[in-house]
C-alpha angles and dihedrals in degrees: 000000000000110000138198134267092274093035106253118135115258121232117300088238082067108042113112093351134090132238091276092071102089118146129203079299099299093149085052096065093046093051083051088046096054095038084072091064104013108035105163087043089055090060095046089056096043097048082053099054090046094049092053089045086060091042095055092039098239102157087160093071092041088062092051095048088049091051095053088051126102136224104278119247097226138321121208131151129023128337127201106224143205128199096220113215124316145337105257143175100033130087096237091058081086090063098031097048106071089049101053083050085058092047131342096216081201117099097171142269133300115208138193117210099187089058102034089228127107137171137222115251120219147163120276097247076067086081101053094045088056088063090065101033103035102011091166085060123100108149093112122104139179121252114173109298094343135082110234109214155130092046118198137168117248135200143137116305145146117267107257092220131037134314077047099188131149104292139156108260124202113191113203093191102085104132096226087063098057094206118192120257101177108152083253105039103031103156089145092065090044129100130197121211118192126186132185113251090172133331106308092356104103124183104194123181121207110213117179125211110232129224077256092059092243114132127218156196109249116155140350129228141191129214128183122170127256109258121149101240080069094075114083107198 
């Protein structure tokens, strides 16, 4: 029996298979089981499962996973982020691609609760990039060892593409925050849609809203929040 970093057994749905071997969601409900004793466990595992799903491509298991979310309770603070798999469904992901897998400039996302905004948290080499890429833009700032940028308003909504389920929905295009919306930078154009897999474990999707007004799929991300059983030495 193969164990975890801190030698704990993983989930019984993991043991001696990939990350092909989902099953009608069946990882899910153990991770939700555990969560309920072992909460920060259930993440480690989780983020795990997520990161080699991004790693093998399977989209199709991603989507499963996002339908079987819920609406998140309420995030607030600072949220650790992946980047799972690839960019995807847009011509510039060919380009894009072999540098987020460099580095992914992106460290996760800070909300505020009480205001219903949040930013985007990045390296500082992210503001230097945005001078080729997005020159008109100047909404980064520095805070401590991290890059503050890309700011959006958040709430409950509905997902605008199947599976539409409850989600938290951030919305980049509020004027005041002059997003950029460059063909190969269009955050503005970009929504984020979280949803809950199990407490402080989030899958979110980006889908992107084309000249044509079709809107489409273009990345996954993870977010887990920041808590200090997460650190291994």
């Amino acid at each position: 029996m193969t164990s975890t970093v801190d030698g704990s057994a993983p989930p019984a749905a993991t043991r001696g298979r990939g990350a092909t071997a989902f099953d009608d969601g069946s990882l899910l409900t153990e991770l939700r089981q555990l969560s309920e004793s072992s909460p920060t466990l259930a993440r480690q595992h989780g983020w795990e499962y997520l990161r080699e799903l991004g790693r093998h491509g399977r989209r199709d298991q991603l989507k499963a996973l996002y339908a079987r979310g819920v609406l998140p309770e309420r995030l607030d603070g600072p949220y650790e982020g992946l980047i799972v798999g690839k960019l995807f469904g847009i011509v510039e992901a060919h380009l894009a691609n072999p540098l987020l897998a460099i580095n992914p400039t992106w460290r996760g996302k800070t909300f505020d609760a009480e205001s219903g905004t949040g930013f985007n948290r990045l390296i500082p080499l992210a503001r230097f990039a945005m001078r080729v890429v997005a020159p008109l833009y100047n909404g980064v700032r520095r805070i401590g060892p991290e890059v503050a940028g890309f700011h959006f308003q958040y709430g409950p909504g509905v997902g605008a593409i199947a599976p539409a389920v409850p989600v938290c929905a951030l919305n980049y295009g509020v004027e005041q925050y002059r997003n950029p919306s460059v063909r190969t930078f269009p955050i503005k154009r970009t929504r984020d849609e979280i949803v809950e897999l199990l407490p402080g474990l989030y899958l979110g999707r980006a889908l992107l809203t084309m000249r044509s007004g079709e809107v489409r799929l273009i990345a996954y991300f993870a977010l887990r929040r920041f808590v200090e059983e997460d650190v291994c030495p």
